[in-house]
C-alpha positions in Angstrom: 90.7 50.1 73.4 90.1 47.6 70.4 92.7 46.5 68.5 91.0 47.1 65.0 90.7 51.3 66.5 94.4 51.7 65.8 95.2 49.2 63.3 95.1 50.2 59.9 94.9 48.2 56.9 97.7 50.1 55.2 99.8 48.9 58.0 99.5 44.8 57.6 102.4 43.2 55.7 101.4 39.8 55.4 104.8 38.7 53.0 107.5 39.6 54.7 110.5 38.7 52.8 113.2 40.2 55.6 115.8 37.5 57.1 116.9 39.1 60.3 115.3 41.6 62.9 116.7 45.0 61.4 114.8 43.8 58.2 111.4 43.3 60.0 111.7 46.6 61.5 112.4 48.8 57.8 109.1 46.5 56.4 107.0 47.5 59.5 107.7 50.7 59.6 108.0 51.6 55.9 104.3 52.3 55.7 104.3 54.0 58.8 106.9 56.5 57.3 105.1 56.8 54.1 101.8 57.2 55.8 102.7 59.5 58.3 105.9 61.3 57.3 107.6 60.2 59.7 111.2 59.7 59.1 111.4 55.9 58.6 115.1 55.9 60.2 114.3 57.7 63.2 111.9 55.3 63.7 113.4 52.0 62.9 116.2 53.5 65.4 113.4 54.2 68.3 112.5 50.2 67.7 116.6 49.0 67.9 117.0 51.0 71.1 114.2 49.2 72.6 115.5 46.0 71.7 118.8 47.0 73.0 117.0 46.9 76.0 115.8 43.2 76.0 114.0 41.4 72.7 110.1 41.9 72.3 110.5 38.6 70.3 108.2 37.2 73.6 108.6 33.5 71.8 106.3 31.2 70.6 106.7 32.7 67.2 105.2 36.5 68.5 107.3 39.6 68.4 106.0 42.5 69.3 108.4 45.3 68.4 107.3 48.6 70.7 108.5 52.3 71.1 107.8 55.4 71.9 108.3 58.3 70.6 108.6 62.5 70.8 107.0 64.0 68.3 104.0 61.2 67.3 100.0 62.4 67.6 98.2 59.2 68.1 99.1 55.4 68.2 100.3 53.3 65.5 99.7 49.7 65.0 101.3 47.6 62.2 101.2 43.7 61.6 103.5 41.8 60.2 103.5 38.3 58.9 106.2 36.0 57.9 105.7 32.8 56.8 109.6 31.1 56.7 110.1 32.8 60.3 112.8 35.4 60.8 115.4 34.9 63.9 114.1 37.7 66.2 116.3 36.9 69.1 113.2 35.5 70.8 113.3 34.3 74.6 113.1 31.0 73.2 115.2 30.9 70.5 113.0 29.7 68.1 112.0 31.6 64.4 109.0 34.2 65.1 106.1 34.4 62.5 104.1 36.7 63.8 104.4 40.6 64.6 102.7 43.0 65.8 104.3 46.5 65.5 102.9 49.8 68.4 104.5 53.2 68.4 103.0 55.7 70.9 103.4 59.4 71.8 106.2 59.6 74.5 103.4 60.7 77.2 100.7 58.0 76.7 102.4 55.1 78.6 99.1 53.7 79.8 97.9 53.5 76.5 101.0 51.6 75.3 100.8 49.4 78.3 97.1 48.4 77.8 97.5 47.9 73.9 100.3 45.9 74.3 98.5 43.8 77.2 96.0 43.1 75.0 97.7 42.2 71.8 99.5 39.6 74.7 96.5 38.3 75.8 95.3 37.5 72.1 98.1 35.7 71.4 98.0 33.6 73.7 95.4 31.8 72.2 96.5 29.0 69.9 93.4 29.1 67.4 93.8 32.8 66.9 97.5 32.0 66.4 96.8 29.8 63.6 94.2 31.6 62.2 96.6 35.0 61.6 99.2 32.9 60.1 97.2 31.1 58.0 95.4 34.2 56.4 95.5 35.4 53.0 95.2 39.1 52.8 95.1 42.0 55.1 91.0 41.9 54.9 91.4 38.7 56.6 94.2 39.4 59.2 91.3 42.3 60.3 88.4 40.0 60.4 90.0 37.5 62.6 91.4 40.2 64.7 87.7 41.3 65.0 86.4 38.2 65.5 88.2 37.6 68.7 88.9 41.3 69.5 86.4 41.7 72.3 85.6 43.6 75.2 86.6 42.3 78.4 
């Protein structure tokens, strides 16, 4: 599954303005909600529980903020961008830029687990790193994810 089949250009927020991890969550998911109808406090609660659970702020400036949930049809990808950093609670403590947000159906586990493998496996590579937080508008956030999107 390519990244670019889920994500949306509705759901990429490059100017996040929030300060703190609740913050990031109500940005991410606020076009989700409106999108959707899902109730945006359900699901910014679904996300808190999770990170109850340990941080998905993985470090090196990456957070990937996952959950799943009951009464959700397909899967939903959001990206997130902030430029300052926001303290995520990352495994190494340092300010994460760059998020990538994935709710799934309760029952498609797999899915979830190769999406988010994937997104991982992008991000581990630096040039693509820079190249997301150096872009200008969502058009651009989607070709780069394109660009190095590929089928393995």
């Amino acid at each position: 599954m390519k990244i670019l089949s889920v994500l949306k250009k509705e759901y990429i927020n490059i100017n996040l303005h929030a300060k703190d991890k609740k913050g990031v969550l109500d940005e991410l998911v606020t076009p989700v909600a409106q999108t959707t109808g899902a109730n945006h406090d359900e699901l910014v609660k679904v996300l808190l529980e999770r990170e109850r659970l340990g941080s998905t702020g993985i470090g090196n400036g990456i957070g990937i903020p996952h959950g799943k949930l009951k009464n959700l049809n397909e899967l939903i990808l959001a990206f997130g961008l902030s430029k300052k950093g926001v303290n995520f609670e990352s495994m190494d403590g340092r300010p994460t830029h760059i998020f990538f947000l994935l709710l799934t159906p309760e029952d498609s586990a797999g899915l979830h687990l190769k999406l988010l493998a994937r997104i991982s496996r992008l991000l581990k590579d630096e040039d693509f790193k820079h190249l997301l937080l150096n872009a200008k508008d969502s058009q651009e956030i989607m070709s780069v994810i394109d660009a190095e999107d590929k089928d393995f």
